[in-house]
N, C-alpha and C positions, 0 to 999 in steps of 0.2 A: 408300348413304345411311344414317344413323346415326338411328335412331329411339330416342325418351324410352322407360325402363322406367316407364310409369305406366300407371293404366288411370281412364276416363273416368269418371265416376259416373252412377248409372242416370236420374240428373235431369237431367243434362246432356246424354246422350244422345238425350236423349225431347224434347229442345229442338230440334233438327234435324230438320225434317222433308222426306221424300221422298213428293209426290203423283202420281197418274197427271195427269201437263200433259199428254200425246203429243197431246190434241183442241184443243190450244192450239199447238201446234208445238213445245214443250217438251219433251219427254221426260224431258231430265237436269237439269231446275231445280231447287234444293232451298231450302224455307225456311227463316231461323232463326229461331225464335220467342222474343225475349226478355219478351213478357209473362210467361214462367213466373218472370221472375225474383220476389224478395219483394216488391216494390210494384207490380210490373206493369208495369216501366219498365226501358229500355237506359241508362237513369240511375243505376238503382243501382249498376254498376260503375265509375262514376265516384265515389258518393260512400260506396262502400266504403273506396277506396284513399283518400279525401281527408278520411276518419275515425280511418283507422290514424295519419295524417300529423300529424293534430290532437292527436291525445291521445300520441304521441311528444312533443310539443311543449308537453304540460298544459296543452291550453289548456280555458277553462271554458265557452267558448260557438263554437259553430260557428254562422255566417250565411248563409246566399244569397240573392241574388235570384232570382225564378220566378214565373213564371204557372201554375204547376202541378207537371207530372213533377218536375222536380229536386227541389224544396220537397219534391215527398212522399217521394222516394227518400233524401233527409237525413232528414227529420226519422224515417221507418221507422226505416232501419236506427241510427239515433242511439238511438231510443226500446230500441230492442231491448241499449245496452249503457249504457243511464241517463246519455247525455249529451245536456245543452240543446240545443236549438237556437233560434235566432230566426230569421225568416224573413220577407222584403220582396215582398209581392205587389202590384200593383197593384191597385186598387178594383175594375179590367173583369175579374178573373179569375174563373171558374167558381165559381159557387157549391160547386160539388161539390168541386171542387180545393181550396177550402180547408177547406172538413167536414173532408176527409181530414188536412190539414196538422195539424189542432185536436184530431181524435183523435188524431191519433200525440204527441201533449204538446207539440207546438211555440209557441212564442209569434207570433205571429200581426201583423203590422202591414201594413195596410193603407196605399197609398204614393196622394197623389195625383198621375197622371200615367198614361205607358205604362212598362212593360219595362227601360226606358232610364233614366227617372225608379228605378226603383227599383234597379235595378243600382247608381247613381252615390250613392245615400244607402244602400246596402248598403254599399259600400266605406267612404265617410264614417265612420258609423257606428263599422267594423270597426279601423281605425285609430284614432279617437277611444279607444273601451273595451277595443281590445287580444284583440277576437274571431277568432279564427281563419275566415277569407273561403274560402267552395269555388266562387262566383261561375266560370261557365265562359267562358274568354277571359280570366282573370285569375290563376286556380291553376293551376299546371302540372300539376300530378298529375291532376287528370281526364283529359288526356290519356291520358296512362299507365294510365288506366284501363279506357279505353277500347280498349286494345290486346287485353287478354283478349278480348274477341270474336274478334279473326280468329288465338289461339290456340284458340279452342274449336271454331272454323268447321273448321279444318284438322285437329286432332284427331279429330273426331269425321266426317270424310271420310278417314278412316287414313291421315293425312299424303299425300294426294295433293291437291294445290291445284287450287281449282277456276280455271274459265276467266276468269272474271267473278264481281265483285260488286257490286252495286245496293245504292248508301248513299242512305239520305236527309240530307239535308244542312238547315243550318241556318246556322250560323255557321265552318263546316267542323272542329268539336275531333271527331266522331266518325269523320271521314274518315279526317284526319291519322292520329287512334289506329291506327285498322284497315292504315293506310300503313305504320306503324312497328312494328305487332307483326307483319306480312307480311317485312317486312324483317330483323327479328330471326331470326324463324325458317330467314331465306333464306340467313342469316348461319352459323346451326349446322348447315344443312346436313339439316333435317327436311323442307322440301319442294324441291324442284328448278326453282320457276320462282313470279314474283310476279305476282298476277291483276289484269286490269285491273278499275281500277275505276271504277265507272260513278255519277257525281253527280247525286241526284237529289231536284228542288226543286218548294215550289208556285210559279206563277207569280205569285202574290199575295204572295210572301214569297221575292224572288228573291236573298237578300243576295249569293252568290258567281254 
């Protein structure tokens, strides 16, 4: 097997964690912890990749809809390279979720409705003034983005794939991701077998 000459970073690294589970019946489960990313979200690697995309494209405002994580992990990493963002929450969302949204400099509008409502007048919008949309289920690239994860998972297990992994699911773009950066890798030949993976949802919020 043909392994990358690269070597992981010490923050990356430190994202992986290995607990004693054996009182669990675990022994070999490992976690990955993306709260360490910049806004505390598995969000942010979607709207890294779909920042790079934008500003390839000059565009002058990046949108999404969100009840929170997304909105903050756009407007974060936006703020941190001085580009707009606007962003469509619903009225029910977290008070805190939007403090966060309002310090990162984002413009802030409140949608009446749910989720749904604000998603469908994010796109509106986005078309109408020629905004660049990172809306998830609508830009491709978040996908894509979401692929780094099961290169980092795999990397930082020295390219040996584990057995399984446990997604949590939503509208399935972080599955898929983690399906197709499994598959790339299985492609060049850095791990020798693709893990199953395991979907997993609130029953309150059972979309797939």
């Amino acid at each position: 097997m043909t392994l990358p000459c690269r070597r992981c970073t010490s923050a990356a690294r430190r994202s992986i964690t290995r607990r004693p589970w054996a009182q669990l019946g675990l022994p070999d489960l490992v976690v990955k912890d993306d709260g360490r990313n910049p806004t505390a979200s598995f969000k942010d690697r979607a709207s890294a990749l779909v920042l790079l995309k934008a500003q390839e494209q000059r565009a002058a405002v990046v949108t999404t809809a969100s009840t929170g994580n997304a909105g903050a992990a756009l407007a974060g990493l936006a703020a941190s390279i001085g580009q707009p963002t606007v962003i469509f929450a619903p009225k029910t969302a977290p008070p805190g979720k939007v403090a966060q949204l309002l310090t990162y400099g984002a413009t802030v509008l409140l949608v009446d409705g749910n989720y749904d409502a604000a998603f469908e007048l994010c796109l509106a919008a986005s078309k109408e003034f020629g905004w660049y949309c990172r809306n998830t289920g609508y830009n491709p690239y978040t996908v894509e983005g979401k692929k780094t994860a099961a290169y980092e998972i795999c990397e930082q297990l020295r390219w040996q794939a584990p057995d399984a992994i446990f997604v949590s699911v939503g509208d399935g773009n972080i599955i898929t991701g983690l399906h197709r950066g499994l598959r790339d890798l299985l492609a060049l030949g850095w791990i020798d077998k693709l893990p199953r993976l395991m979907a997993v949802q609130a029953s309150g919020s059972s979309a797939i």
